[in-house]
C-alpha atoms as an extended CHARMM CRD file, in Angstrom:
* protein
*
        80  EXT
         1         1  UNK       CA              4.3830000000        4.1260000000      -35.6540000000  PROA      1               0.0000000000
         2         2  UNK       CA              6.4110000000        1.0570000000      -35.7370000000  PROA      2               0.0000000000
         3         3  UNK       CA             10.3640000000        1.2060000000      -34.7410000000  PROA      3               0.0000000000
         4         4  UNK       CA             12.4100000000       -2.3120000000      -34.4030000000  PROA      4               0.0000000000
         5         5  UNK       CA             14.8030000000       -2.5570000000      -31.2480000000  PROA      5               0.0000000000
         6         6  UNK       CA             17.0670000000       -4.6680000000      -30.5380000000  PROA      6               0.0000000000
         7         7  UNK       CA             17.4000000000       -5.6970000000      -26.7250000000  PROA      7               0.0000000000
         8         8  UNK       CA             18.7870000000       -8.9230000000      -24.9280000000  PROA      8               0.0000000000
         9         9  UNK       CA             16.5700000000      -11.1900000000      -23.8980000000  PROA      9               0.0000000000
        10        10  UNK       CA             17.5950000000      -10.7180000000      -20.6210000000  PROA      10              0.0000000000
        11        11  UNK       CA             16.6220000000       -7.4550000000      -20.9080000000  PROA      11              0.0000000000
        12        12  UNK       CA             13.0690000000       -8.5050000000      -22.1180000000  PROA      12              0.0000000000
        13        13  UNK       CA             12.6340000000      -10.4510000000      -19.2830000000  PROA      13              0.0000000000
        14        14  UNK       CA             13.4500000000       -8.0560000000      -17.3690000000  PROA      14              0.0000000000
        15        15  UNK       CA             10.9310000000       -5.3620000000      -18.3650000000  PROA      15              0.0000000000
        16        16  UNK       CA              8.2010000000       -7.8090000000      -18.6400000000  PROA      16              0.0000000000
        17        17  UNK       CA              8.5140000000       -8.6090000000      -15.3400000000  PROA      17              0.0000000000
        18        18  UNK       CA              8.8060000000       -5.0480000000      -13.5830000000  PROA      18              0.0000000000
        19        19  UNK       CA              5.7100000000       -3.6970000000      -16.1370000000  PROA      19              0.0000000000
        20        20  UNK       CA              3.6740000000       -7.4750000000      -15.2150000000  PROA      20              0.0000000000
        21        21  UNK       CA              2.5950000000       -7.6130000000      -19.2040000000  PROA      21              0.0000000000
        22        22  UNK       CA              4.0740000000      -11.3190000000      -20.9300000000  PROA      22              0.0000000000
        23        23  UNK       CA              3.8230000000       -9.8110000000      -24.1980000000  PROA      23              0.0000000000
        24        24  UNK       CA              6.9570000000       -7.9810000000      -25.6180000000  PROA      24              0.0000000000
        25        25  UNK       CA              5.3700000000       -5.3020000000      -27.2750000000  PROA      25              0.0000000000
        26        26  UNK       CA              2.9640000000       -3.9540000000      -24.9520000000  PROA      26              0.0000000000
        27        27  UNK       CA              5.5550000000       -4.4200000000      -22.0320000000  PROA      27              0.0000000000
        28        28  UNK       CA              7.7080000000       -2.2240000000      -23.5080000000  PROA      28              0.0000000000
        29        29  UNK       CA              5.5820000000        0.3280000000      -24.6670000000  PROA      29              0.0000000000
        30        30  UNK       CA              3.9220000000        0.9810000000      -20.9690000000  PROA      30              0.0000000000
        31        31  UNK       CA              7.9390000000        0.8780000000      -20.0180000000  PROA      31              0.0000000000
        32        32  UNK       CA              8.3350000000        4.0350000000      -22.3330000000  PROA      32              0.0000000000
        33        33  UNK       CA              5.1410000000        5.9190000000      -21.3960000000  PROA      33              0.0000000000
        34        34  UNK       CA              5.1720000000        5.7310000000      -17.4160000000  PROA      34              0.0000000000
        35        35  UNK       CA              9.1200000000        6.5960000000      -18.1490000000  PROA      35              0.0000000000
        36        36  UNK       CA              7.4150000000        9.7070000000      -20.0410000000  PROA      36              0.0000000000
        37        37  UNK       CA              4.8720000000       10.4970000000      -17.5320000000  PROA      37              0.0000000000
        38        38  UNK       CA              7.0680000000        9.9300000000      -14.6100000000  PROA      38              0.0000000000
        39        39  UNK       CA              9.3240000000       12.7030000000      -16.9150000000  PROA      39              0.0000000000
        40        40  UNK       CA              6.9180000000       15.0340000000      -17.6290000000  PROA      40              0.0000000000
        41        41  UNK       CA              6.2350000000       15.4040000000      -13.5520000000  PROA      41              0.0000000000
        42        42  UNK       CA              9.4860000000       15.3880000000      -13.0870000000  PROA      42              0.0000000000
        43        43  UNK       CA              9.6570000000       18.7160000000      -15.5380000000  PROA      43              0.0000000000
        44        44  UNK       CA              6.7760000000       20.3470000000      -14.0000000000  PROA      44              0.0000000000
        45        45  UNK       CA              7.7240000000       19.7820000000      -10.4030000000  PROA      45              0.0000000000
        46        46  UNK       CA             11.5240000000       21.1590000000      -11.3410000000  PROA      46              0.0000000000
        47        47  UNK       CA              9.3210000000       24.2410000000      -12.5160000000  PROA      47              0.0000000000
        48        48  UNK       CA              7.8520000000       24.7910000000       -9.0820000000  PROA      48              0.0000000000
        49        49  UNK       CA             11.0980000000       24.1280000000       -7.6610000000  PROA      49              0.0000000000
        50        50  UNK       CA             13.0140000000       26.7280000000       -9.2710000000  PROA      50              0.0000000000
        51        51  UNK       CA             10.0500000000       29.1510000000       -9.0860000000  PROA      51              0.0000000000
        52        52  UNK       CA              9.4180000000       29.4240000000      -12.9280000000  PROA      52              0.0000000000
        53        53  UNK       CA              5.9580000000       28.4770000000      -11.6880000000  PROA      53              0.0000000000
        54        54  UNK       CA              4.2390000000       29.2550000000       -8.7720000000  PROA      54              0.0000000000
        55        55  UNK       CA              0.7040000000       29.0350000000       -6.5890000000  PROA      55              0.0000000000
        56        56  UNK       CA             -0.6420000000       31.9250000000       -4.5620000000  PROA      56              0.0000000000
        57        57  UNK       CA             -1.9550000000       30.1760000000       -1.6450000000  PROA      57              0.0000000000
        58        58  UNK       CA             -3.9910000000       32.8980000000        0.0630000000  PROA      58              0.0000000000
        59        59  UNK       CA             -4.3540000000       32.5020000000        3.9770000000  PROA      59              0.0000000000
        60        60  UNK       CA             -2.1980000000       29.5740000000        3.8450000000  PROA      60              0.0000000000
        61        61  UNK       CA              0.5660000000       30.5720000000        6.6770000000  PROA      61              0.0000000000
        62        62  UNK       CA             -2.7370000000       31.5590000000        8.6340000000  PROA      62              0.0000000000
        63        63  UNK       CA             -4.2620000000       28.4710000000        8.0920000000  PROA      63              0.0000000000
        64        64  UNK       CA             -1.4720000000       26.8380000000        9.0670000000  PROA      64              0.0000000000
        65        65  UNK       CA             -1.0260000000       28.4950000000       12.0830000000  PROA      65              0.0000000000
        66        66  UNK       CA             -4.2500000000       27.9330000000       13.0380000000  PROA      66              0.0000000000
        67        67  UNK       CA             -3.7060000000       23.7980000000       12.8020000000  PROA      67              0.0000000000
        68        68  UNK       CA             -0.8540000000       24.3000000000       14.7410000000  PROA      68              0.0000000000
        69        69  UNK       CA             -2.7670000000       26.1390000000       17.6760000000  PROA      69              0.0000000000
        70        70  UNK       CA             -5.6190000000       23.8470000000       17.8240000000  PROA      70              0.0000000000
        71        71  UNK       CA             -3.3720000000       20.8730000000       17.5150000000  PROA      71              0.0000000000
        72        72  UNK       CA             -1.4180000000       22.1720000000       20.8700000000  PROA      72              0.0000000000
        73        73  UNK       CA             -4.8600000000       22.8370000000       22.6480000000  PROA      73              0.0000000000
        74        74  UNK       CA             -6.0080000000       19.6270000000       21.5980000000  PROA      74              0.0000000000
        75        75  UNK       CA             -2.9110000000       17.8220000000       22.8880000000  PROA      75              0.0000000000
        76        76  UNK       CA             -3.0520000000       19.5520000000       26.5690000000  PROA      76              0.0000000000
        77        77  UNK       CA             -6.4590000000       19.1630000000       27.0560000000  PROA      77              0.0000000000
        78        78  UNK       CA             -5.8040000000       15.3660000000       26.2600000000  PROA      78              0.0000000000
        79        79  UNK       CA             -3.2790000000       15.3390000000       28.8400000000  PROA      79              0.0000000000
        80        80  UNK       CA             -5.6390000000       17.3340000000       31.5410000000  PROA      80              0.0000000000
């Protein structure tokens, strides 16, 4: 699909340089679709956030637990 837009050419310049593609066109459609990636993770991480969505992370708080212990051993026998 072709749309017309009309933006300063200061404004051209602008995205060409931050997307580092000369050519109008392509510069500003990579500035749209990272700006819809980056918004799509930004939707799914709100998700998690919020707890609409969630992981099960069995044995994770053990696991954890377990770093933590054999990071302290670690460390004093370093010391020893």
């Amino acid at each position: 699909m072709k749309i017309t837009v009309d933006l300063p050419e200061s404004e051209i310049a602008e995205i060409c340089e931050i997307t580092g593609i000369n050519k109008k066109g392509p510069a500003i459609r990579k500035l749209v679709t990272d700006r819809l990636q980056f918004q799509r993770r930004a939707s799914i991480a709100e998700k998690f956030l919020t707890g609409e969505w969630s992981a099960e992370l069995k044995n994770f708080e053990a696991a954890k637990a377990a770093d933590r212990s054999e990071a302290k051993t670690l460390s004093e026998q370093w010391r020893d």
